[in-house]
N, CA and C of each residue as an Amber inpcrd file, in Angstrom:
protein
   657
 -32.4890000 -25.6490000  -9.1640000 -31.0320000 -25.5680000  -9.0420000
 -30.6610000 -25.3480000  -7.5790000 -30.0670000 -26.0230000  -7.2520000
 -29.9570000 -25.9490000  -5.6250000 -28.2240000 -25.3560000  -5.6350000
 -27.9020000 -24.4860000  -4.7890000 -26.7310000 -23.9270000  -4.4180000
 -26.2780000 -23.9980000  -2.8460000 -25.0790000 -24.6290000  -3.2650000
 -24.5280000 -25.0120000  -1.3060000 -22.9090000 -24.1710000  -1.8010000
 -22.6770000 -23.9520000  -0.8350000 -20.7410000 -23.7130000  -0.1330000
 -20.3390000 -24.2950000  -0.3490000 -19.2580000 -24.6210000  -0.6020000
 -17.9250000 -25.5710000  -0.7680000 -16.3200000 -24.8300000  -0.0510000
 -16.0070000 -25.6650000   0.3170000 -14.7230000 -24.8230000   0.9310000
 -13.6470000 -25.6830000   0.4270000 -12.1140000 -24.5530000  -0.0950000
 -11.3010000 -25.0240000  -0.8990000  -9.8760000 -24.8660000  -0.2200000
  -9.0840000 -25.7990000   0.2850000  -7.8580000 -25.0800000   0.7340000
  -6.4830000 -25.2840000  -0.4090000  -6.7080000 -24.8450000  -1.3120000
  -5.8760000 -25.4830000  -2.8280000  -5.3210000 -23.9850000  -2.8930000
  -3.5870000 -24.2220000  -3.0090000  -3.0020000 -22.8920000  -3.2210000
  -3.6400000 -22.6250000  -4.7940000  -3.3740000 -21.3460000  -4.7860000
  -4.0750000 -21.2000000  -6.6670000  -3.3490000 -19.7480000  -6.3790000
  -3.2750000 -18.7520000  -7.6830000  -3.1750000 -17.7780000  -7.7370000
  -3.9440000 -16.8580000  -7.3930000  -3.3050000 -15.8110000  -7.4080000
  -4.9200000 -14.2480000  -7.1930000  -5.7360000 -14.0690000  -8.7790000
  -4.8700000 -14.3470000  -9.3560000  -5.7750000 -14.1170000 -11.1110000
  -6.6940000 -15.0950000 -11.1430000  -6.6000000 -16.3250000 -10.1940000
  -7.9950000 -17.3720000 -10.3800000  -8.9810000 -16.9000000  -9.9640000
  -8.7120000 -16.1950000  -8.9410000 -10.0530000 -15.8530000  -7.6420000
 -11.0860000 -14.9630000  -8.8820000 -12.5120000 -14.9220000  -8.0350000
 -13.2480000 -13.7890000  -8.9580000 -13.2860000 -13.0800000  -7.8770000
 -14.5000000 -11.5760000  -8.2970000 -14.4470000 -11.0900000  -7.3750000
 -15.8480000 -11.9700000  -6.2150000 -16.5420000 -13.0270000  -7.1710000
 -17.5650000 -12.7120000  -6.2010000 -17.0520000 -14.0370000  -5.1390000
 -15.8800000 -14.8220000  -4.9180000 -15.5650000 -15.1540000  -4.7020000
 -14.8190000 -14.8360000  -2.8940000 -14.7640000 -13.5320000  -2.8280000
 -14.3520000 -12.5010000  -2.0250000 -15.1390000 -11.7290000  -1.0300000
 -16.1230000 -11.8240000  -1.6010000 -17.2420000 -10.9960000  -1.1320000
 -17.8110000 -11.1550000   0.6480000 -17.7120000 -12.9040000   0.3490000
 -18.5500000 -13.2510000   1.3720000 -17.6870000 -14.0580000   2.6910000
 -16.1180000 -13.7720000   2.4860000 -15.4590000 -13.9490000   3.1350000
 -15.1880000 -13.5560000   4.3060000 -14.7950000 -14.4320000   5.5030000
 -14.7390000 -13.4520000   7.3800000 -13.0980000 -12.9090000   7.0470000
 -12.9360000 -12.1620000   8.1480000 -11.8770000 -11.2360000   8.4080000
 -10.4300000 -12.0100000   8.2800000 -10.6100000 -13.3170000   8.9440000
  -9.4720000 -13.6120000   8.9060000  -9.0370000 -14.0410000   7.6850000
  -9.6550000 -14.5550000   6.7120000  -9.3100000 -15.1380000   5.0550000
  -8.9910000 -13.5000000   4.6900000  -9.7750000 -12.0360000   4.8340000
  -9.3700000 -11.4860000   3.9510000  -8.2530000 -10.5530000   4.5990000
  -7.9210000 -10.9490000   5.4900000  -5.7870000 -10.6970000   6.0190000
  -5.3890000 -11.4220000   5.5320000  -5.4530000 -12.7000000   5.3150000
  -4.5460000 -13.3800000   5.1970000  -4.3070000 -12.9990000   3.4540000
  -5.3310000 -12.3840000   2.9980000  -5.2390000 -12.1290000   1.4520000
  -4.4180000 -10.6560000   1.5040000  -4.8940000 -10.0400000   2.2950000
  -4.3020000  -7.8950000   1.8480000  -3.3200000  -7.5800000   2.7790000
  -2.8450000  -8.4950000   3.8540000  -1.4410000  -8.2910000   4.6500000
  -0.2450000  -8.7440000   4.3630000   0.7070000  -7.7900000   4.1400000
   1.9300000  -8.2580000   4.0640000   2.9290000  -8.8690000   5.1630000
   3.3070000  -9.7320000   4.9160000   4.1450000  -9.7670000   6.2590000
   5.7850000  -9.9890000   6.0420000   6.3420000  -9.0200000   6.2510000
   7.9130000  -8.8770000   6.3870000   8.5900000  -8.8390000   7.6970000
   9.1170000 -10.0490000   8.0860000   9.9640000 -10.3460000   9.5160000
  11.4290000  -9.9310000   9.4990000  11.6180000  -9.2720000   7.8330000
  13.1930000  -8.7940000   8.0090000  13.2740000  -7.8210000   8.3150000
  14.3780000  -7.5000000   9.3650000  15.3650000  -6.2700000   9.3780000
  15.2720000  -5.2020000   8.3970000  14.9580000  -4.0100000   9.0410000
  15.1900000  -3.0670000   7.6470000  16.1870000  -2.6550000   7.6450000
  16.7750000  -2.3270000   6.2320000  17.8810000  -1.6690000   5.6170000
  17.6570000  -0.2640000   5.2640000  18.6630000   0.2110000   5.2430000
  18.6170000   1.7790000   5.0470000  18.7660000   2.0490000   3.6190000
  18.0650000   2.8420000   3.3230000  16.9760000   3.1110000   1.8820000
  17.1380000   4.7110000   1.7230000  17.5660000   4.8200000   0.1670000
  18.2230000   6.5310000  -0.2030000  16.6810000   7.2870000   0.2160000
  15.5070000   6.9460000  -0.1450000  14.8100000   7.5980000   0.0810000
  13.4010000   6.8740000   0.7150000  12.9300000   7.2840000   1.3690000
  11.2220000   6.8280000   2.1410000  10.0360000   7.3930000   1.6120000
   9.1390000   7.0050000   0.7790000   8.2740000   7.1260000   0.3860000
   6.5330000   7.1930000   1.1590000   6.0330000   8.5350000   1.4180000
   5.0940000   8.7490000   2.8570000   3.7070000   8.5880000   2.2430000
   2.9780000   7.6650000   1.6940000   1.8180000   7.7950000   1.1310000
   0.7610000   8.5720000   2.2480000  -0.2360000   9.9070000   1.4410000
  -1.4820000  10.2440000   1.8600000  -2.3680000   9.3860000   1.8800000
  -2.9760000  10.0200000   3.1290000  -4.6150000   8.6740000   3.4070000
  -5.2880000   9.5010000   4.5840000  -5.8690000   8.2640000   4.8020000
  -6.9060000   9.0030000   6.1550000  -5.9820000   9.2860000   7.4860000
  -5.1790000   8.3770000   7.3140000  -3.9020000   8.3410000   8.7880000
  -2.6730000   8.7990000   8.3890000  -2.5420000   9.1610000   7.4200000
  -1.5580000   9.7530000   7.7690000  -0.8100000  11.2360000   8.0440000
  -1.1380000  11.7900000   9.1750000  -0.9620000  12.2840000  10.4890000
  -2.1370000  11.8260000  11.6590000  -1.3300000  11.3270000  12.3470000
   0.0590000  11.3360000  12.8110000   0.9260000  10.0130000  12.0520000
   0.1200000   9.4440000  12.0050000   0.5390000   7.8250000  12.2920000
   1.4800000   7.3620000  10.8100000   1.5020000   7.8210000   9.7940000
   2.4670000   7.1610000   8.7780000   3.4700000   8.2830000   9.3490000
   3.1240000   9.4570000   8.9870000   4.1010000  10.7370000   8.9740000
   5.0490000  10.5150000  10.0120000   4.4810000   9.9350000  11.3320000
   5.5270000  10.1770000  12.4480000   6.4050000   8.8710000  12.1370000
   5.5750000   7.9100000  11.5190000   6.7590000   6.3990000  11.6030000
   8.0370000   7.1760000  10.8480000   7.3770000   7.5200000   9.5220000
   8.4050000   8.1980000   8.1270000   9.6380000   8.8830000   9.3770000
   9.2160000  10.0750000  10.4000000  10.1360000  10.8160000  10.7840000
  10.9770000   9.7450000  11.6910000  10.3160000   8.7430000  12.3720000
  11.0160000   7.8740000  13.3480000  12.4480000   7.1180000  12.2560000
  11.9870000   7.0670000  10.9650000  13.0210000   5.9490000  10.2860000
  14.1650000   7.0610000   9.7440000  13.6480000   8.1500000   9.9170000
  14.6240000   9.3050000   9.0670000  15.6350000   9.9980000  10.5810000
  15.0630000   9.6650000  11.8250000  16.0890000  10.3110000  12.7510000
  16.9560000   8.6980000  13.1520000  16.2620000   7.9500000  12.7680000
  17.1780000   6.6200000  13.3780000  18.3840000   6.1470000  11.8300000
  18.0120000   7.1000000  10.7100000  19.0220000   7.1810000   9.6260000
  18.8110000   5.8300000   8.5360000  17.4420000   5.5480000   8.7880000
  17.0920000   4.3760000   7.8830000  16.7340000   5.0440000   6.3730000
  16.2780000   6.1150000   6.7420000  16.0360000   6.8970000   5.0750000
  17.4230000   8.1260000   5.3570000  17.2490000   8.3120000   3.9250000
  17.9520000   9.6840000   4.0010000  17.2100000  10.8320000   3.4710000
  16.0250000  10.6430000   3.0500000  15.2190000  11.4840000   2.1170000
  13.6910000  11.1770000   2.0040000  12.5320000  11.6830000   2.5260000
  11.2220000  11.6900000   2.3910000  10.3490000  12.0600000   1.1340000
  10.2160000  10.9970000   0.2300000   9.1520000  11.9680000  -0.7190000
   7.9790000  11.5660000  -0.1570000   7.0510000  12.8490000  -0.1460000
   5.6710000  12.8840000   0.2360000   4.6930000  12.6160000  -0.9320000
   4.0700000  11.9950000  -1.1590000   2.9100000  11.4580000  -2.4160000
   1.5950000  11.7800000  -1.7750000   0.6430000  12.6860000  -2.6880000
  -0.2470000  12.7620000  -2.2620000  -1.5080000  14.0730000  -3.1820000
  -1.5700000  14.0910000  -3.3990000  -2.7290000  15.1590000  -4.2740000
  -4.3110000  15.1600000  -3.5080000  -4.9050000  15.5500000  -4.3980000
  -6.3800000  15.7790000  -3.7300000  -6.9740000  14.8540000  -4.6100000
  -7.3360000  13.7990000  -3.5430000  -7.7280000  12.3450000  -4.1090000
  -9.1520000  12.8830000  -4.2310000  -9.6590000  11.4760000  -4.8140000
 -11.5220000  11.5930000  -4.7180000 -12.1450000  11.5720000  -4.0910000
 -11.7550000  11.2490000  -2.6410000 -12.2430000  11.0290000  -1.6020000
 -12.2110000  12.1530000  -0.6760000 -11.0620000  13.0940000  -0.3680000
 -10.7330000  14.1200000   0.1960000 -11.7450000  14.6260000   0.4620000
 -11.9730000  14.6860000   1.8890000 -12.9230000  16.2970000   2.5680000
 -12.1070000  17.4680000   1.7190000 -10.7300000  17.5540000   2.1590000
  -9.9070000  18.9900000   1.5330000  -9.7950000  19.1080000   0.3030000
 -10.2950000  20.2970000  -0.3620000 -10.3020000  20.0180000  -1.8620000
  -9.6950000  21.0080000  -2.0080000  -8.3010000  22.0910000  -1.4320000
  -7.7030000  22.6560000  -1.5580000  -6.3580000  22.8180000  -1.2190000
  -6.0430000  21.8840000  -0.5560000  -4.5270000  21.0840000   0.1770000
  -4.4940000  20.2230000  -0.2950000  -3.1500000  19.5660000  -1.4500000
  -2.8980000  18.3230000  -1.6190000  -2.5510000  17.9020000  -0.3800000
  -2.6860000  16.4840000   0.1300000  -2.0300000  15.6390000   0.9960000
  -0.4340000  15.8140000   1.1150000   0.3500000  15.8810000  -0.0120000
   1.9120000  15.7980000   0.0150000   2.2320000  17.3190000   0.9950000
   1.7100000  18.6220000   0.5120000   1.8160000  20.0080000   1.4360000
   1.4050000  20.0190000   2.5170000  -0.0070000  18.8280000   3.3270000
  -0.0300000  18.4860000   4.3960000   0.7700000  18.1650000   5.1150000
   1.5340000  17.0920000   4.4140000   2.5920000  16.3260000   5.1320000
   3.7990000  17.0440000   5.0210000   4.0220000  18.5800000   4.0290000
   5.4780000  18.8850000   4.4730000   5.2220000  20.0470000   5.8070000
   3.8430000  20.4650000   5.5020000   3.8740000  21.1920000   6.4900000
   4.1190000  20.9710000   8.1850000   3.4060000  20.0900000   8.1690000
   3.8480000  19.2280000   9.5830000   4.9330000  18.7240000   9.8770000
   6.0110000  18.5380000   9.1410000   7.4120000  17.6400000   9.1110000
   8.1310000  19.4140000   9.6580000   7.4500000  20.2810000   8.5660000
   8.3940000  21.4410000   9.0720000   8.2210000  21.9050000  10.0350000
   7.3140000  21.6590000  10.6770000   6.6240000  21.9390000  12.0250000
   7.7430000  21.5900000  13.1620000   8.3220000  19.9280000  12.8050000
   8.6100000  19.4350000  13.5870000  10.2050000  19.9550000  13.4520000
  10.7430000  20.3810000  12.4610000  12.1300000  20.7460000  12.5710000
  12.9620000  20.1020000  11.3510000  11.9050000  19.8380000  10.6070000
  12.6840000  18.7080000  10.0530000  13.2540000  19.4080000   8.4010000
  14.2690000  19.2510000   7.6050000  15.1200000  20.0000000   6.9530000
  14.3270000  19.7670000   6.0160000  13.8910000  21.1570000   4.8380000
  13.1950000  21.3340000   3.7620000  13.8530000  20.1160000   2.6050000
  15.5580000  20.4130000   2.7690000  16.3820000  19.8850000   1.8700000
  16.2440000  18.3820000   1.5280000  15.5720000  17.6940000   2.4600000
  15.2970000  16.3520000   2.3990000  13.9340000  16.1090000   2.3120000
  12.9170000  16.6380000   1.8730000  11.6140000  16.7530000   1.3260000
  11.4530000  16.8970000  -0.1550000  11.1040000  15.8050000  -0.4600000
  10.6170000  15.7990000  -1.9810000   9.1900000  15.9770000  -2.0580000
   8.5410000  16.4910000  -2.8980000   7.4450000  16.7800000  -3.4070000
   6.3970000  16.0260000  -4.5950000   5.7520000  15.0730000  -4.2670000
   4.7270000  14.6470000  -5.6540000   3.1000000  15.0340000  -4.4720000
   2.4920000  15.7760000  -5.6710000   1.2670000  16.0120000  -4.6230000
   0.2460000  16.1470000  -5.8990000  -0.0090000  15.4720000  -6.7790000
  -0.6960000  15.7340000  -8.0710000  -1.5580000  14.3470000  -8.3740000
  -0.9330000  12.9150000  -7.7180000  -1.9530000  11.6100000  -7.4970000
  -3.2490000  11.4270000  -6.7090000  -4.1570000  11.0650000  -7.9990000
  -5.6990000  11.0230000  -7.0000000  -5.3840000   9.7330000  -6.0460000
  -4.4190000   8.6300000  -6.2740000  -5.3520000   7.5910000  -6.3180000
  -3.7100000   7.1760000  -5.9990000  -3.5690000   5.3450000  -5.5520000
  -2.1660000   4.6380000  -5.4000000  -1.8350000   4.5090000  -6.7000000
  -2.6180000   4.2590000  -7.3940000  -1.5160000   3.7530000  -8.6710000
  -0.9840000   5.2960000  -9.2110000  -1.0390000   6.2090000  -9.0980000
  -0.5770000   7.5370000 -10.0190000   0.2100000   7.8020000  -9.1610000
   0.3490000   7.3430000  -6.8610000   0.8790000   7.7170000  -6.5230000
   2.3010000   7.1930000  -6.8580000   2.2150000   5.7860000  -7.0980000
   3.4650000   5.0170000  -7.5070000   4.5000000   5.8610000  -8.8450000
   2.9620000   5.6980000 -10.1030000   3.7600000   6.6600000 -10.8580000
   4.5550000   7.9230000 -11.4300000   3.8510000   8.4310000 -10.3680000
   3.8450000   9.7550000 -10.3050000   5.3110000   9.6790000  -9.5350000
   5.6020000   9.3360000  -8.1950000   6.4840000   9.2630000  -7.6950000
   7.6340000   8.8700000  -8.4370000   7.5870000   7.4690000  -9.0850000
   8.7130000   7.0690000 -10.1530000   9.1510000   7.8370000 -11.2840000
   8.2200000   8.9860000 -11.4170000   8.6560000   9.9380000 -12.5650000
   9.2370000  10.4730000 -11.9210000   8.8990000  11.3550000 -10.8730000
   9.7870000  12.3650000  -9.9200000  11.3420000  11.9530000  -9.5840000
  11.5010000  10.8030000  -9.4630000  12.6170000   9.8170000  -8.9410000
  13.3010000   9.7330000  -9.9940000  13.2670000   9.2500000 -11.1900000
  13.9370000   8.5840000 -12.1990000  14.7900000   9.9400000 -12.7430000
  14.3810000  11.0780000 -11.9720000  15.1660000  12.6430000 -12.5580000
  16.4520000  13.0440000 -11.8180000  16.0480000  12.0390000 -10.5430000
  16.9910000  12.6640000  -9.1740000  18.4360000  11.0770000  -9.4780000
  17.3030000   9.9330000  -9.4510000  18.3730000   8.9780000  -9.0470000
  18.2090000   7.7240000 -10.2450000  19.0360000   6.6160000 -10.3120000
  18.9600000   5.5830000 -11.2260000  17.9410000   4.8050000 -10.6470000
  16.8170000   4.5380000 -11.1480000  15.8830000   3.6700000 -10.7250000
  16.3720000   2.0610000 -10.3740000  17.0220000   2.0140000 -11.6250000
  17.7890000   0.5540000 -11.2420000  18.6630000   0.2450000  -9.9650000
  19.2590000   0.7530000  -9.3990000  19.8740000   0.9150000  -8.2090000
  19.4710000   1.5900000  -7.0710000  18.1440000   2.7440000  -7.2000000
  17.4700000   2.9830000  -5.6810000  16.9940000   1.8300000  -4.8510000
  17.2680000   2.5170000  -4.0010000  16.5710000   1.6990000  -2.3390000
  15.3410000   2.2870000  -2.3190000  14.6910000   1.9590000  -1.8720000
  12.9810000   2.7300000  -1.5270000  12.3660000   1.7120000  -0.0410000
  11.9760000   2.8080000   1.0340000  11.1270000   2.1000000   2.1870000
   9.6770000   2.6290000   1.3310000   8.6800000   1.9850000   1.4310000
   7.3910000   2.5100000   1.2390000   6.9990000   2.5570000   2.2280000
   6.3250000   3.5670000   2.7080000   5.5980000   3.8180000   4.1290000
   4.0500000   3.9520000   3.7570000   3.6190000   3.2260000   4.7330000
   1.7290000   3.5410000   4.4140000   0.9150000   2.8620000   5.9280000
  -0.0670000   2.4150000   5.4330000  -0.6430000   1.7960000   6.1400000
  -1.0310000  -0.2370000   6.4660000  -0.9780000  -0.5380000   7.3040000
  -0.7550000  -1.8120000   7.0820000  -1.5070000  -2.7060000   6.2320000
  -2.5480000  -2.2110000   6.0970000  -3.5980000  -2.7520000   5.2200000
  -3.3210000  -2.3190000   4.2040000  -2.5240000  -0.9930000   3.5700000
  -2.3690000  -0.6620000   2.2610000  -1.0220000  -0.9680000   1.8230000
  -0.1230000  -1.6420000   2.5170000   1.0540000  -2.0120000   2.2030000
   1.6190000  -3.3260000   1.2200000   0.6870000  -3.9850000   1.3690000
   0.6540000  -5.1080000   0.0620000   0.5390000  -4.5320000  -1.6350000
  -0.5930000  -3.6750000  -1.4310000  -0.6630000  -3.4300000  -2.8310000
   0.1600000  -2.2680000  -3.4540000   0.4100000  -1.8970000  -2.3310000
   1.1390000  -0.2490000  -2.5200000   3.0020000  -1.1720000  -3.0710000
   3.3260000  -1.7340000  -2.4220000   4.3350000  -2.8050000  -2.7400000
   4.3130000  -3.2070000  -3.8890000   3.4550000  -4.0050000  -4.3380000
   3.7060000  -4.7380000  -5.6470000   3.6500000  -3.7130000  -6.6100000
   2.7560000  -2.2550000  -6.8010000   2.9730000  -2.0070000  -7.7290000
   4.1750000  -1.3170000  -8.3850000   5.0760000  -0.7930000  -6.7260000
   6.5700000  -0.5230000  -7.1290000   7.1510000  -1.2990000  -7.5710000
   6.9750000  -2.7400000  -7.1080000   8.0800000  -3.6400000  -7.6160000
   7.4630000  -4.8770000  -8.8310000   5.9180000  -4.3770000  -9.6110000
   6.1810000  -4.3060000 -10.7250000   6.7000000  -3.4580000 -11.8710000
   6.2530000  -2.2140000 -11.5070000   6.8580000  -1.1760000 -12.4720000
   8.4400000  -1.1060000 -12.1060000   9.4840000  -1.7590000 -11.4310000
  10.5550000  -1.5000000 -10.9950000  11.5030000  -2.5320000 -11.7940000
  10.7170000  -3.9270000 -11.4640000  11.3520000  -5.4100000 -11.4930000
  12.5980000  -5.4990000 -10.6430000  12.8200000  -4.9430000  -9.9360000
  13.9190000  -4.3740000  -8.4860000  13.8190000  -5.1380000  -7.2330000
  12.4310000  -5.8530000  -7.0870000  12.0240000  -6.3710000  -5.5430000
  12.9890000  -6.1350000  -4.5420000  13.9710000  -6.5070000  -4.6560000
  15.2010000  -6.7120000  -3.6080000  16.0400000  -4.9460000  -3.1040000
  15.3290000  -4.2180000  -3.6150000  15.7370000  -2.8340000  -3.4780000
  14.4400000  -2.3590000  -2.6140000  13.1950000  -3.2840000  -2.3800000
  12.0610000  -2.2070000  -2.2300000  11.7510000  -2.9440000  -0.7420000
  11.4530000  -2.3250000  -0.2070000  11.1230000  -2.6220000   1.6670000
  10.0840000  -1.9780000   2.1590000   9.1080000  -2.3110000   2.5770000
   7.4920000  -1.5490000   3.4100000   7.7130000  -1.5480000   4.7000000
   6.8410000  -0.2640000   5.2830000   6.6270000  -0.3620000   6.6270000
   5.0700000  -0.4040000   6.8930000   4.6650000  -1.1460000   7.3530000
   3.1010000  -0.7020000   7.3740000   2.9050000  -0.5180000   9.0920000
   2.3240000   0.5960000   9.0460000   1.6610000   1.2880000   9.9560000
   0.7260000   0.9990000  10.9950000   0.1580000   0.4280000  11.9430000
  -0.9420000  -0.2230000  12.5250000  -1.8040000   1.0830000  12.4980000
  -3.0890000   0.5610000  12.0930000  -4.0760000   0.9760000  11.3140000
  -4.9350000   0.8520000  12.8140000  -5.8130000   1.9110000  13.9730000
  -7.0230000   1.3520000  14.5280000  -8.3630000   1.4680000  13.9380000
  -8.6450000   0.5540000  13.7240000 -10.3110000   0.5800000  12.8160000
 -11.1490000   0.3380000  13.8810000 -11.9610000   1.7500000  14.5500000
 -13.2150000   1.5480000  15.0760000 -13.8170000   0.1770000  15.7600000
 -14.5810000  -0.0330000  14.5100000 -15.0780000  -1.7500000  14.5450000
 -15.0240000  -3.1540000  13.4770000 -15.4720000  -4.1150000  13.7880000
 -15.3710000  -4.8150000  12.7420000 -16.0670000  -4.8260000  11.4510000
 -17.4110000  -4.0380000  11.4810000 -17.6460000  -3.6770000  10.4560000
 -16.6420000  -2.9380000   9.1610000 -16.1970000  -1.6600000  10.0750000
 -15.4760000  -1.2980000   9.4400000 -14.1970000  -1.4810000   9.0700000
 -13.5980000  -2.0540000   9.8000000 -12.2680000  -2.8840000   9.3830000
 -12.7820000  -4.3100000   8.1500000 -14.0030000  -4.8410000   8.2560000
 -13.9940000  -6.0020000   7.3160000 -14.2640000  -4.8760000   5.3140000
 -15.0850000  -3.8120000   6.0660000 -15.2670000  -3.1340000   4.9740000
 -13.2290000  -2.7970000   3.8760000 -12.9170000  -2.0390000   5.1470000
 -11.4610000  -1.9030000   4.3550000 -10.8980000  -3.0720000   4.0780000
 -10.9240000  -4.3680000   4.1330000 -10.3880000  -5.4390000   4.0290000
 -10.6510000  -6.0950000   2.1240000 -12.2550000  -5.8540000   2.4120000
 -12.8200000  -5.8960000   1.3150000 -12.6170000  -5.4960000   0.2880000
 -12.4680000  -3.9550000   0.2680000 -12.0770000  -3.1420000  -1.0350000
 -10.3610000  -3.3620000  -0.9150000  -9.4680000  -3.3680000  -0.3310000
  -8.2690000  -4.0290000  -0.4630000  -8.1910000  -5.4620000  -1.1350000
  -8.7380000  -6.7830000  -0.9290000  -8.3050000  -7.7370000  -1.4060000
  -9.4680000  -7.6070000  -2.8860000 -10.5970000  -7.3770000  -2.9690000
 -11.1400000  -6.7190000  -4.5430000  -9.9130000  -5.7910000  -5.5010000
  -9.5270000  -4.7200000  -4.8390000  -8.8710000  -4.0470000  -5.6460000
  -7.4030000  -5.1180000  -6.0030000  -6.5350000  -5.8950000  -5.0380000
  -5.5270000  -6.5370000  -5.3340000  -6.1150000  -7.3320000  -6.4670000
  -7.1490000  -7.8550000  -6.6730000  -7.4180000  -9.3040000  -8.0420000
  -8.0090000  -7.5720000  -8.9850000  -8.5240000  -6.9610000  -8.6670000
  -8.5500000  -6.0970000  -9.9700000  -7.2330000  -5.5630000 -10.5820000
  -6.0140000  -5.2380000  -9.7170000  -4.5570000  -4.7120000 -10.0440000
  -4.3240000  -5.9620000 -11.2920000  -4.3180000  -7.3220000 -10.2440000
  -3.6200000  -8.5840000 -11.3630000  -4.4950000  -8.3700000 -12.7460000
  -5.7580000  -8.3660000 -12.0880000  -6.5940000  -8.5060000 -13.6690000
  -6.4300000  -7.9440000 -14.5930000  -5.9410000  -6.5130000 -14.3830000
  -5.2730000  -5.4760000 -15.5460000  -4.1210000  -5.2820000 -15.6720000
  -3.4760000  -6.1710000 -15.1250000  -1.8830000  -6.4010000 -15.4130000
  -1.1150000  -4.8180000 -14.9190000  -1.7180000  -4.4500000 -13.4920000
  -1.0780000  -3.2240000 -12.5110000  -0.1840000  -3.9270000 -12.0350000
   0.0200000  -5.0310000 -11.2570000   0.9330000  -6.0450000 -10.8220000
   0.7710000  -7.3030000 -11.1100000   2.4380000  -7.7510000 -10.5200000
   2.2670000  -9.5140000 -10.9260000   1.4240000 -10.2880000  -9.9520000
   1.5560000 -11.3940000 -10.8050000  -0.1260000 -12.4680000 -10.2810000
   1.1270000 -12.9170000  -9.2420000   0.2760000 -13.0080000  -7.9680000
   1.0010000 -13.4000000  -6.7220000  -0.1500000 -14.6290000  -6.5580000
   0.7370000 -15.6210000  -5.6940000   0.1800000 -16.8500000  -4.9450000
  -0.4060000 -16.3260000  -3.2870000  -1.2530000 -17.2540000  -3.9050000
  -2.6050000 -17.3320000  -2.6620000  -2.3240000 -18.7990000  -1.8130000
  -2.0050000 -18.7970000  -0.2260000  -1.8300000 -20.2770000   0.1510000
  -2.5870000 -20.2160000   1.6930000  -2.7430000 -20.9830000   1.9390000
  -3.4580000 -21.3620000   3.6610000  -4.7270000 -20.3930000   3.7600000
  -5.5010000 -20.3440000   2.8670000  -6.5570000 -20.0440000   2.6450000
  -7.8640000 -20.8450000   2.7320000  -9.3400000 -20.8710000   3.4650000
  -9.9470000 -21.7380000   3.1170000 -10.9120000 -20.8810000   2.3950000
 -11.2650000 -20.4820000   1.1520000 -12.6100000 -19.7960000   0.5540000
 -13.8600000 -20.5960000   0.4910000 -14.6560000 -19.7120000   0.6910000
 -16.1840000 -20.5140000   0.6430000 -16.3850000 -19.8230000  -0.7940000
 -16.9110000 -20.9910000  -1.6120000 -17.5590000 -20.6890000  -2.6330000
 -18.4440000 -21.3080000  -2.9680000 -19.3860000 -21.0020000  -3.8760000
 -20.1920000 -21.4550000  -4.5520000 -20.6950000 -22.1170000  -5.8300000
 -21.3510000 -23.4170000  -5.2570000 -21.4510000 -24.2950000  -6.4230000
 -22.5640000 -24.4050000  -6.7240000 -22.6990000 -24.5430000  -7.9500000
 -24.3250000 -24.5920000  -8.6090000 -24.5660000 -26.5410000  -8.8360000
 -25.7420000 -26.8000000  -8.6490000 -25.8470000 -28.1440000  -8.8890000
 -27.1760000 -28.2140000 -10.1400000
């Protein structure tokens, strides 16, 4: 049985792809798969949403405060618990991030609290429970703030559980990754986890275009 590459530039969906399909892909196919790209103007949004991670302090936290003194948010909820990954296994991420905001001066009164999500998808939900008490889901604005590489998926799953799109706006963060190892590594488990979201119906099946994948054919 002899096995060669084949390369495909055919728009298709993300629910076609497999994973092993992914695997063996260079850097630039797997941006062009886990980056979002939004060239619009942002609008000002009742509340800004600060996802925990490895960066964020300084780097999400301070964007979050940059959009809240320039009056693009009016309100910060912090998302964040003691994930699986956490060195800190006694600080949620969300008390990280209010502590430092209060540091900076910034008013308790506009700090919301979810700090109980291991993981993005509980942060989404978790957050939308918290929300749906304060405001009409159907009519919030929401910025999602994160990281640029985590801003695609962190996106869709608000604005599947929402069906709102046109209310929901990202900022993603520039991310410095060391090296290319490690930047292809985060790339990896980002565009894997996006076809695992579709596969379990976490979000909608989005189109895949200007892609060339190498795959493999059996003869």
């Amino acid at each position: 049985m002899l096995i060669t590459k084949i390369e495909t530039d055919e728009d298709m969906k993300l629910s076609e792809l497999q994973y092993k399909d992914i695997i063996n892909q260079d850097i630039t196919t797997l941006k062009k798969l886990v980056y979002y790209e939004n060239a619009k103007p942002l609008l000002t949004s009742e509340v800004g949403i600060v996802f925990g991670g490895p960066d964020m302090i300084p780097k999400r936290v301070e964007e979050a405060l940059n959009l809240y003194n320039k009056g693009l948010v009016k309100k910060l909820l912090l998302s964040g618990g003691i994930g699986y990954f956490n060195f800190n296994r006694k600080t949620p991420e969300a008390i990280t991030l209010k502590d430092y905001l209060l540091k900076k001066g910034f008013s308790q009164e506009d700090i919301i609290i979810e700090s109980s999500s291991r993981n993005t998808i509980e942060n989404v939900a978790n957050s939308l429970n918290i929300l749906k008490e304060l405001y009409d889901l159907n009519t919030l604005t929401l910025t999602i703030i994160t990281s640029d590489f985590h801003l695609k998926r962190s996106l869709q799953l608000f604005t599947t559980s929402l069906k709102t799109p046109k209310n929901i706006q990202g900022v993603g963060v520039n991310t410095t990754i060391k090296n290319l190892l490690a930047e292809k590594t985060i790339l990896l488990k980002e565009a894997l986890l996006l076809i695992y979201y579709v596969k379990h119906h976490y979000i909608s099946d989005l189109e895949v275009k200007d892609i060339s994948l190498k795959r493999l054919k059996k003869h």
